[in-house]
Backbone of each chain as nested JSON, in Angstrom:
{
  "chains": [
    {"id": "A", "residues": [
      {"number": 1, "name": "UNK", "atoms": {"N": [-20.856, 16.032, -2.841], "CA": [-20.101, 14.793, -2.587], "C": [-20.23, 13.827, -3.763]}},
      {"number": 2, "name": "UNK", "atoms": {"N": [-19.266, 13.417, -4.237], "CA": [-19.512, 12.062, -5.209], "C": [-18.583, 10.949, -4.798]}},
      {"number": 3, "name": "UNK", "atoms": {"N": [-19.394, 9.975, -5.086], "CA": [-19.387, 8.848, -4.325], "C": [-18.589, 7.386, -5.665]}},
      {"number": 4, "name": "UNK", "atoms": {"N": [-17.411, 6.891, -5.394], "CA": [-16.962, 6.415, -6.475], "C": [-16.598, 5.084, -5.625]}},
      {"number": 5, "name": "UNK", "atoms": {"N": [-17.203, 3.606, -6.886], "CA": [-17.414, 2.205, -6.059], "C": [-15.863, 1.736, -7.101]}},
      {"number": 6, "name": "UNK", "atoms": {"N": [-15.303, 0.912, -6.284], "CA": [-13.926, 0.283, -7.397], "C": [-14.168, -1.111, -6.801]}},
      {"number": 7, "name": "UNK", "atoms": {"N": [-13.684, -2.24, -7.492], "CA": [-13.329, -3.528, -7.608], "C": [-12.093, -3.932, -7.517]}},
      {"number": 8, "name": "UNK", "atoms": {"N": [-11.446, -3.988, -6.211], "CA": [-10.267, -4.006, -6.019], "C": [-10.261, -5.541, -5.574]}},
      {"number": 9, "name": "UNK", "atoms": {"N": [-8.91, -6.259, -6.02], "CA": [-8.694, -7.287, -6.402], "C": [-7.253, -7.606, -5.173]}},
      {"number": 10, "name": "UNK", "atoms": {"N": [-7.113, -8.819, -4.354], "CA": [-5.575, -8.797, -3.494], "C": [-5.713, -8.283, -2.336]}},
      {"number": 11, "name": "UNK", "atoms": {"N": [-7.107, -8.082, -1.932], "CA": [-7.15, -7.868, -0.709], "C": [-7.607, -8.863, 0.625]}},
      {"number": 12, "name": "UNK", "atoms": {"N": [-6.792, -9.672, 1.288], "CA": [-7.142, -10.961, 2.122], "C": [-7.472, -10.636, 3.382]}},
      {"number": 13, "name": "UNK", "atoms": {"N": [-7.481, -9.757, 3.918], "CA": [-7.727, -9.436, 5.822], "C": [-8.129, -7.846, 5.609]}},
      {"number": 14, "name": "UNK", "atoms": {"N": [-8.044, -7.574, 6.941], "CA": [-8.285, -5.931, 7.671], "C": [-6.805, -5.645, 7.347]}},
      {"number": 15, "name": "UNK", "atoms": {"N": [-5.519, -5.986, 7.511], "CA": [-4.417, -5.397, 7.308], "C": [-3.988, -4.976, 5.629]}},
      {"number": 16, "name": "UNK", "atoms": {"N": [-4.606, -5.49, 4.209], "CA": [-5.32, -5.558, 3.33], "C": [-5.996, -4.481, 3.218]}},
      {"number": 17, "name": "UNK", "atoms": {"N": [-7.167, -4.068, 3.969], "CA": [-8.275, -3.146, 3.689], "C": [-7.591, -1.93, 4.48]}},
      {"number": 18, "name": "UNK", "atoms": {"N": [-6.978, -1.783, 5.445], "CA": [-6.732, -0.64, 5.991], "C": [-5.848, 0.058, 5.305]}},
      {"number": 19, "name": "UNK", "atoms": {"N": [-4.852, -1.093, 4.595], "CA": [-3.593, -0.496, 3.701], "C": [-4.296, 0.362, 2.39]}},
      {"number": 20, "name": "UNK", "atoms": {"N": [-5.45, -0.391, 1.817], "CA": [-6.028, 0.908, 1.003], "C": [-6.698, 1.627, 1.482]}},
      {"number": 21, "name": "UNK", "atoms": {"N": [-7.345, 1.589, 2.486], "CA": [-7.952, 2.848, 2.747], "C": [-7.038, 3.935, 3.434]}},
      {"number": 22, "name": "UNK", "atoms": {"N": [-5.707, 3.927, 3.778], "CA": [-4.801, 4.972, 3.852], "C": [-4.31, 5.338, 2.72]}},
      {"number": 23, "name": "UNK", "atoms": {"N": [-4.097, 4.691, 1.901], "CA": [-3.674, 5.255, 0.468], "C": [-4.824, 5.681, -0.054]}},
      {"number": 24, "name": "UNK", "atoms": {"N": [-5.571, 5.656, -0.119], "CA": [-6.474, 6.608, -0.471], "C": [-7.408, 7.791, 0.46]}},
      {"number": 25, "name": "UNK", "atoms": {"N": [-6.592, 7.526, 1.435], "CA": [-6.824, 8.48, 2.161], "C": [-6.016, 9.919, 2.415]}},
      {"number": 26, "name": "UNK", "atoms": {"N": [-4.987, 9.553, 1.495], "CA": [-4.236, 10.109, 1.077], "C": [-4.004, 11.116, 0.128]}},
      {"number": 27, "name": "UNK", "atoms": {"N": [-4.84, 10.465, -0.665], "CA": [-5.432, 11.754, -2.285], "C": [-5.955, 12.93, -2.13]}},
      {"number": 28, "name": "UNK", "atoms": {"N": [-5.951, 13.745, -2.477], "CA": [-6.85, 14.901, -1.505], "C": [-8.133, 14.811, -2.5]}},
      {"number": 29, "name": "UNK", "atoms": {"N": [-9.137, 15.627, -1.095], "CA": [-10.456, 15.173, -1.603], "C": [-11.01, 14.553, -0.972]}},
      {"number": 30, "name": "UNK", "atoms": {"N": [-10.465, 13.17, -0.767], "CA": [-10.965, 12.107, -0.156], "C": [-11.57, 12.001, 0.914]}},
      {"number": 31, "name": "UNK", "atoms": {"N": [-12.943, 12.162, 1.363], "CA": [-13.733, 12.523, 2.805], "C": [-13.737, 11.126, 3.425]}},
      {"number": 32, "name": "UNK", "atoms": {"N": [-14.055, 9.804, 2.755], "CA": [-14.715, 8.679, 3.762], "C": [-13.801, 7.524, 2.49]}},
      {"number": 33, "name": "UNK", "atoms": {"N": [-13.783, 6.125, 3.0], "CA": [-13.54, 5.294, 2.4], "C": [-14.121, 3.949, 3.479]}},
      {"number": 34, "name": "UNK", "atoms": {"N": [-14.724, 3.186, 2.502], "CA": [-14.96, 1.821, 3.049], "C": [-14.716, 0.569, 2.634]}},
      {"number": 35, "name": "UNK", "atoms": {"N": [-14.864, -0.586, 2.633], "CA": [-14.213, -1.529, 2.507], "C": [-14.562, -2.744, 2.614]}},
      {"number": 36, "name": "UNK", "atoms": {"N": [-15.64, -3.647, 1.566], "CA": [-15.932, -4.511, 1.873], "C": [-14.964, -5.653, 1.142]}},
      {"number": 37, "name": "UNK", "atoms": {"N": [-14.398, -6.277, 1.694], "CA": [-13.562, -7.573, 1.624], "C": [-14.198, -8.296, 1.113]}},
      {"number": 38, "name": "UNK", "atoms": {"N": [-15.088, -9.324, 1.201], "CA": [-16.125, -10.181, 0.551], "C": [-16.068, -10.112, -0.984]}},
      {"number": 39, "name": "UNK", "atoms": {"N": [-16.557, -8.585, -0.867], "CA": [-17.405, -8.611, -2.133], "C": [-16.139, -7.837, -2.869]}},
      {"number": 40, "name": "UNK", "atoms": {"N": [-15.062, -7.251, -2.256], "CA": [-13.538, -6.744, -2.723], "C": [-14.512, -5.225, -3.69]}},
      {"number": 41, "name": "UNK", "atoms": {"N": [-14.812, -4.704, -2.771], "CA": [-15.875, -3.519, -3.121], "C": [-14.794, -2.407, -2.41]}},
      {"number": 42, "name": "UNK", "atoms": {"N": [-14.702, -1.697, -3.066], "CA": [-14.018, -0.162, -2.295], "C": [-15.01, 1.085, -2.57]}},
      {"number": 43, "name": "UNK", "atoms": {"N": [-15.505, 1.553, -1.796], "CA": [-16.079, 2.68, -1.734], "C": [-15.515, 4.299, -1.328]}},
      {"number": 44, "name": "UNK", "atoms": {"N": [-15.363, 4.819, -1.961], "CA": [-14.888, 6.327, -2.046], "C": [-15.595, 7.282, -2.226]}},
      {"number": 45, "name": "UNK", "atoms": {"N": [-15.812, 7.62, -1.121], "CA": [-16.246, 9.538, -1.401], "C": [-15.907, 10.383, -0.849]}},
      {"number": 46, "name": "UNK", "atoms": {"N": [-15.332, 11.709, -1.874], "CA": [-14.857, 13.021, -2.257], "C": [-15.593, 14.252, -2.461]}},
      {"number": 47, "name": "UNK", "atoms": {"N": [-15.151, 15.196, -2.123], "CA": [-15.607, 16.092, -2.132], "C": [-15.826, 16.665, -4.228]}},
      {"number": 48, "name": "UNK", "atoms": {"N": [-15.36, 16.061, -4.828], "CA": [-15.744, 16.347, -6.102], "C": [-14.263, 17.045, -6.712]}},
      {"number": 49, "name": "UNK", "atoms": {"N": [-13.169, 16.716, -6.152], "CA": [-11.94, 17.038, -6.958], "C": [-11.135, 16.216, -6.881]}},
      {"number": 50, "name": "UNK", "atoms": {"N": [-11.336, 14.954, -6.296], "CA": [-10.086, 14.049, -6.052], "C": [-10.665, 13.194, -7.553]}},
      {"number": 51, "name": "UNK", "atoms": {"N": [-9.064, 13.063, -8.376], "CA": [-9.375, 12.618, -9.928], "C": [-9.612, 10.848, -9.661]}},
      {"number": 52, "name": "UNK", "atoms": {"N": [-10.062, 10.438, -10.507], "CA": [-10.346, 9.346, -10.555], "C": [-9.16, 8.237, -10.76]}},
      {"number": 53, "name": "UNK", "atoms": {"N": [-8.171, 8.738, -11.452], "CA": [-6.589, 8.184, -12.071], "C": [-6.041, 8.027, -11.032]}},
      {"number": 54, "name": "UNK", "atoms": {"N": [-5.896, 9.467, -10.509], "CA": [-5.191, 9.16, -9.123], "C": [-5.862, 7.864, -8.066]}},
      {"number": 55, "name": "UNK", "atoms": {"N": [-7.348, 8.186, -7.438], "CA": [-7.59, 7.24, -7.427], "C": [-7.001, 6.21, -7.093]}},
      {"number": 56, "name": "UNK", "atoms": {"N": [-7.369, 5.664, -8.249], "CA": [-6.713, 4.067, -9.064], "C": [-5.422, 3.938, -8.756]}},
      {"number": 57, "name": "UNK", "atoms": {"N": [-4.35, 4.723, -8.609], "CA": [-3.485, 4.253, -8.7], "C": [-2.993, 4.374, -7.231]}},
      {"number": 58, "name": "UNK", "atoms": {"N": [-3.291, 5.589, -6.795], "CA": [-3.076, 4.839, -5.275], "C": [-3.238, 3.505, -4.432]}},
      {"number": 59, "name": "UNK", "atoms": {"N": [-4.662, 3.0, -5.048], "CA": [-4.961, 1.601, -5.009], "C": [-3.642, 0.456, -5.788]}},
      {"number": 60, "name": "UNK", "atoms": {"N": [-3.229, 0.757, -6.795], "CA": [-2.207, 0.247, -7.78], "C": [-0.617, 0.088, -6.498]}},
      {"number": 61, "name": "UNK", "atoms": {"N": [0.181, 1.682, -5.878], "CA": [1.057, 2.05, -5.674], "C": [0.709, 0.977, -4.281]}},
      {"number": 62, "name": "UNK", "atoms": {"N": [-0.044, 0.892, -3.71], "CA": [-0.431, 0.212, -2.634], "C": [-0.222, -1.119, -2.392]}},
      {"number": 63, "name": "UNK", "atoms": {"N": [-0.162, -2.141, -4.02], "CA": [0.126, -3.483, -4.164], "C": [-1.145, -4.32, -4.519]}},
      {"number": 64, "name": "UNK", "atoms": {"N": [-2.197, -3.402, -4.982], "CA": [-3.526, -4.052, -5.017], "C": [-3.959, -3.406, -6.508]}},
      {"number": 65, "name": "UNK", "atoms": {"N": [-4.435, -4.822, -7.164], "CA": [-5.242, -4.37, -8.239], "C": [-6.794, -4.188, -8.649]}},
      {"number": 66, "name": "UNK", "atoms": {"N": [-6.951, -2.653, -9.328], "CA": [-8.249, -2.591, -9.444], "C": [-8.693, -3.556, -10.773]}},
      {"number": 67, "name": "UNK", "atoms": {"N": [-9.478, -3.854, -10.29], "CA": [-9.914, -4.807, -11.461], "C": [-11.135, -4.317, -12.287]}},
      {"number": 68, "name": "UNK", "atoms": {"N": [-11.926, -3.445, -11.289], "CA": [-13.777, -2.577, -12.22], "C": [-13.924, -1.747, -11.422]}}
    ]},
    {"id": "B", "residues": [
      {"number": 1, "name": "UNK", "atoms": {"N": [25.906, -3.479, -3.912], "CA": [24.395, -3.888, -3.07], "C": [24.504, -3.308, -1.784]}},
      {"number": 2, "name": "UNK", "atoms": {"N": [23.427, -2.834, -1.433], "CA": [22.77, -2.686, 0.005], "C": [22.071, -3.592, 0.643]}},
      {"number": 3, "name": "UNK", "atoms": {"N": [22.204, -3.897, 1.534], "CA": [20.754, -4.572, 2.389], "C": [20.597, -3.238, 3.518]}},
      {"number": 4, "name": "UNK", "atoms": {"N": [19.038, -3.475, 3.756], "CA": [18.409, -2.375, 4.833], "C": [17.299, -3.417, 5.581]}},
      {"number": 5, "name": "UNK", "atoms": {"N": [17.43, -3.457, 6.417], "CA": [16.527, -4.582, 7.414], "C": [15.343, -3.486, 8.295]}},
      {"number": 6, "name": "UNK", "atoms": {"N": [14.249, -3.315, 7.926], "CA": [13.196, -2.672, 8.279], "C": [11.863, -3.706, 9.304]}},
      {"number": 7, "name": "UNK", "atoms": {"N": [11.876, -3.052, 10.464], "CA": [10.728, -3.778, 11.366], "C": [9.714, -2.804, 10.956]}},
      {"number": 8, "name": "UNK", "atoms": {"N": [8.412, -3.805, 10.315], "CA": [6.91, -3.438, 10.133], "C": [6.039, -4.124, 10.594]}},
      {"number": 9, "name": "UNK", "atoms": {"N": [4.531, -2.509, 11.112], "CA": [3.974, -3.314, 11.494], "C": [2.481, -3.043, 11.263]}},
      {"number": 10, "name": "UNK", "atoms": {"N": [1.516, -3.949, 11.415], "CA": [0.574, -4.376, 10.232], "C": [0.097, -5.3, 9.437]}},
      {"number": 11, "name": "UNK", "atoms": {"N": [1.393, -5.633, 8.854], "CA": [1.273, -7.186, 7.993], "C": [0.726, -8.115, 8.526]}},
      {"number": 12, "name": "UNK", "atoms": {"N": [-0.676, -8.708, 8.329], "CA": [-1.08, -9.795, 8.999], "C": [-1.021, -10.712, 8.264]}},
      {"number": 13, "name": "UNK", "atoms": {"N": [-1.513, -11.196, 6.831], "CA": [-1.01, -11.864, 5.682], "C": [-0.415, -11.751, 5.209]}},
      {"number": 14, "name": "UNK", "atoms": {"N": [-0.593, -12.394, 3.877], "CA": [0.111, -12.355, 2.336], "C": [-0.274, -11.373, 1.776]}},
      {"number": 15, "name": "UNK", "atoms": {"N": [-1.478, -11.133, 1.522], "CA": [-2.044, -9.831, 0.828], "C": [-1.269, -8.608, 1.873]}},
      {"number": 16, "name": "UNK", "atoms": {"N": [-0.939, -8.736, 2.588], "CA": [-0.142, -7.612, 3.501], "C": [1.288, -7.322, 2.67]}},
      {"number": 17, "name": "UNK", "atoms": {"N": [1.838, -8.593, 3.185], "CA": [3.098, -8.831, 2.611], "C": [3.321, -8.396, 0.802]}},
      {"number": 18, "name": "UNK", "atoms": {"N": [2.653, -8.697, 0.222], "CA": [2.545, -8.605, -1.099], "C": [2.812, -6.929, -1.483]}},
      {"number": 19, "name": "UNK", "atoms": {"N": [1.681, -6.732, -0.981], "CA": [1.596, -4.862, -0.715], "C": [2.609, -4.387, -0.575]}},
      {"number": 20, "name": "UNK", "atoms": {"N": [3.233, -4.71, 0.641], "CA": [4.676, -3.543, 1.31], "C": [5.905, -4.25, 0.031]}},
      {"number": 21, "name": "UNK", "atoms": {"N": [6.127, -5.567, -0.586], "CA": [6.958, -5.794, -1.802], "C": [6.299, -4.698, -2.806]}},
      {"number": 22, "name": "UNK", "atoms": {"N": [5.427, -4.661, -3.679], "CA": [5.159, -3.813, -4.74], "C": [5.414, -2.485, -4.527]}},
      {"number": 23, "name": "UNK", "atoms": {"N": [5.434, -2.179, -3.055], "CA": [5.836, -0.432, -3.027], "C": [6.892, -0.295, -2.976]}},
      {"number": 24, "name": "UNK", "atoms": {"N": [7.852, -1.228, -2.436], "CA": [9.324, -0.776, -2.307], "C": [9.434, -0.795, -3.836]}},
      {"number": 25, "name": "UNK", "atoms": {"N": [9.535, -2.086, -4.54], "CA": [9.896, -2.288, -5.552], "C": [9.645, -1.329, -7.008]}},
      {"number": 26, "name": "UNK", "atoms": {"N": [8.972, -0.727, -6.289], "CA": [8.626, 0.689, -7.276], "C": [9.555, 1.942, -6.828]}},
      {"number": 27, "name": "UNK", "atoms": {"N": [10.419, 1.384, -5.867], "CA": [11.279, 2.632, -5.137], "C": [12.454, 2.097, -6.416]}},
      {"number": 28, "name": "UNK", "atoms": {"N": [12.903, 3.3, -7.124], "CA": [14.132, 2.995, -7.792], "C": [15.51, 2.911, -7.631]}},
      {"number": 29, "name": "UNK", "atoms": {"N": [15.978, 1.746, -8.031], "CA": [17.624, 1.217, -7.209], "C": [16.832, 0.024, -6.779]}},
      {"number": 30, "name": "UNK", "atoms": {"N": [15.947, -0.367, -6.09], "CA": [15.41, -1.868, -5.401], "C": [15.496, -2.416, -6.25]}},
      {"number": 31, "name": "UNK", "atoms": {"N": [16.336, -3.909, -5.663], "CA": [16.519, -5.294, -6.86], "C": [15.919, -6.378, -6.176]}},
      {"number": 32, "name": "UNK", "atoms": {"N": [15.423, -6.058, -4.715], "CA": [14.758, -7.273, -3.698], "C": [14.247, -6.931, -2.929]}},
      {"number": 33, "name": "UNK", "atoms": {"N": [12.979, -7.737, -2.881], "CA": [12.578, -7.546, -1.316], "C": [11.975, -8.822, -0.587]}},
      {"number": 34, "name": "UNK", "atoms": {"N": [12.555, -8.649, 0.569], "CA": [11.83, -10.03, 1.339], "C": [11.269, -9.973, 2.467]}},
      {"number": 35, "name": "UNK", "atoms": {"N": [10.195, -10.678, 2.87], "CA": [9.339, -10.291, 3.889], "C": [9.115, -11.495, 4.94]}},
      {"number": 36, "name": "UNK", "atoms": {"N": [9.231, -11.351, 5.952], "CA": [8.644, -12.368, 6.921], "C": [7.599, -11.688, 8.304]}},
      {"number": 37, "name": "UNK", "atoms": {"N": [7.076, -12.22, 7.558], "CA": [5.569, -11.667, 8.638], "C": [5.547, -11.774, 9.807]}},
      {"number": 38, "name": "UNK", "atoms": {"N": [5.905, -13.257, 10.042], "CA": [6.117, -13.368, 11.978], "C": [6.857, -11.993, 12.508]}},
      {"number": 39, "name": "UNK", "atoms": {"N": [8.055, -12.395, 12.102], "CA": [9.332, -11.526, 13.046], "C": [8.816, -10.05, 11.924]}},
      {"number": 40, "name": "UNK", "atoms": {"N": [7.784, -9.406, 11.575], "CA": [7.99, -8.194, 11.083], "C": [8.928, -7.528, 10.046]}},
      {"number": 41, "name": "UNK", "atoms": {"N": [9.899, -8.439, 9.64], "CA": [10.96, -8.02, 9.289], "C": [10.61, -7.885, 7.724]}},
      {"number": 42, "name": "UNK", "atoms": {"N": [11.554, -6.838, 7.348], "CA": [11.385, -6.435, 5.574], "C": [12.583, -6.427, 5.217]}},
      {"number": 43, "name": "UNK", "atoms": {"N": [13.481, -7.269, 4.391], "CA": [14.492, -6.701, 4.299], "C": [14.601, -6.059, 2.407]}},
      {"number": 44, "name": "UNK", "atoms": {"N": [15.053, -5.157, 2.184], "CA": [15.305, -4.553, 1.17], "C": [16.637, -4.541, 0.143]}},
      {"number": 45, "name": "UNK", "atoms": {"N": [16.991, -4.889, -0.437], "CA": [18.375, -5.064, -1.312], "C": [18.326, -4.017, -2.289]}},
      {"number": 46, "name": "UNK", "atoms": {"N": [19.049, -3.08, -2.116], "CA": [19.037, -2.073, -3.92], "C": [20.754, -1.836, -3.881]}},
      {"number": 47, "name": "UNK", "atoms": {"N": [20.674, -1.101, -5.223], "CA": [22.214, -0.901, -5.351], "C": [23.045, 0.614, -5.099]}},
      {"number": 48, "name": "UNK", "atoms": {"N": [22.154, 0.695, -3.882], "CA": [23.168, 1.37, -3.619], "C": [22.24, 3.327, -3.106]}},
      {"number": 49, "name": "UNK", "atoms": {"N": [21.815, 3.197, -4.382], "CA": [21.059, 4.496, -5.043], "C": [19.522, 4.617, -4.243]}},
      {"number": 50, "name": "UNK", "atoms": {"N": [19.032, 3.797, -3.792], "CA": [17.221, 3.939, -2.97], "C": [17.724, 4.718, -1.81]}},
      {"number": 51, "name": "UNK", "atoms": {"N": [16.87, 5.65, -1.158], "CA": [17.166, 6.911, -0.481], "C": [16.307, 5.809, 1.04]}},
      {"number": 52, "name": "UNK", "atoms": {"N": [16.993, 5.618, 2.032], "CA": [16.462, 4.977, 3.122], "C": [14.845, 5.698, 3.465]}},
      {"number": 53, "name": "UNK", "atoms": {"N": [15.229, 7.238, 3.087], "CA": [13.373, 7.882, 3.701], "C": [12.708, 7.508, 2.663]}},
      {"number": 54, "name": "UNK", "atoms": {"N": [12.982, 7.62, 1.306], "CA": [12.169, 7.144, 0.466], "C": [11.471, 5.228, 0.545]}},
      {"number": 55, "name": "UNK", "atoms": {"N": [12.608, 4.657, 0.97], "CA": [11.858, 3.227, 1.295], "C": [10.936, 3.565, 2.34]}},
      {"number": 56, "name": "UNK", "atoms": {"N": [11.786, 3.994, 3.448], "CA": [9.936, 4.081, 4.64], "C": [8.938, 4.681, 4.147]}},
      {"number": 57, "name": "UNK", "atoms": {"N": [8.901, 5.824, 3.412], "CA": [7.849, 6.727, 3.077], "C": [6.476, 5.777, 1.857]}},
      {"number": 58, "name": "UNK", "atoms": {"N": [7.534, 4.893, 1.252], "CA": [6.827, 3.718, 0.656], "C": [5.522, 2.887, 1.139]}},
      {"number": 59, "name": "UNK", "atoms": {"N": [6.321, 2.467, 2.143], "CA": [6.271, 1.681, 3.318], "C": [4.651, 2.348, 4.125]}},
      {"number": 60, "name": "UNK", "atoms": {"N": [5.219, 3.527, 4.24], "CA": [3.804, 4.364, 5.168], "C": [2.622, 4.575, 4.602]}},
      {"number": 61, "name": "UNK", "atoms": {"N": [3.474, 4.967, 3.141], "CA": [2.071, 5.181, 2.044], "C": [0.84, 4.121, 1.737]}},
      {"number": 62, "name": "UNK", "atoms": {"N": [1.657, 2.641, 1.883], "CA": [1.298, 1.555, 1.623], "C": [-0.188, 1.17, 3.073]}},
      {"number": 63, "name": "UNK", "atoms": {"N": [0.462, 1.95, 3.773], "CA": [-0.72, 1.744, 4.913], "C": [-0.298, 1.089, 5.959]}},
      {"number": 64, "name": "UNK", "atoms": {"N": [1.593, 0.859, 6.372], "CA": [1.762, 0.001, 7.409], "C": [2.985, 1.0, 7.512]}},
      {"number": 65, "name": "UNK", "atoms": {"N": [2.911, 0.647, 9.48], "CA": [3.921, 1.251, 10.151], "C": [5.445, 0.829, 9.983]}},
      {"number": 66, "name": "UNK", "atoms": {"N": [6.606, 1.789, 9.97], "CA": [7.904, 0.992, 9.943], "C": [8.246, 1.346, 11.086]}},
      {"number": 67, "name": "UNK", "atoms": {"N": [8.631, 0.722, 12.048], "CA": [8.517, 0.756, 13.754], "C": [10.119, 0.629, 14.156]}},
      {"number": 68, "name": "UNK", "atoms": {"N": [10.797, 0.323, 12.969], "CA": [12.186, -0.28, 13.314], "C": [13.053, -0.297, 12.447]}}
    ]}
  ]
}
């Protein structure tokens, strides 16, 4: 399993956090995703083939920017 | 021009709202999009050329239901 943290930026509520965590639930690979709002922390972990680009840009295609 | 009037649901904010604009608007042919959160409503303007499944499929990807 590897475990990948992003800094996602534009996210204001649960309707916000759920919208990325379906888009990235989406990528294949993708086993778990979490979601702290506060701290605009996204947590991802994969089974070790979902690319990192993709990723990102699902977060991107979604309306939200990664920022780190 | 087209208009396509889409009921979604999900959007609890702005950061909601924001989201479901950046995905359409990445649908090609879209020249507008407008959102009102209360009444659910999305409406979409392109010219002609945006494929109606391709706007919902946007829409779904984004992490919110199109109900209507």
């Amino acid at each position: 399993m590897t475990n990948l943290i992003l800094t996602v930026d534009g996210m204001t509520c649960g309707g916000c956090a759920n919208s990325v965590k379906k888009a990235l639930a989406s990528v294949a690979g993708v086993t778990e995703v979490e979601v702290d709002l506060a701290a605009k922390r996204v947590s991802v972990q994969h089974d070790g083939s979902a690319d990192e680009g993709a990723l990102r840009s699902a977060i991107e295609n979604a309306g939200f920017d990664v920022i780190g």
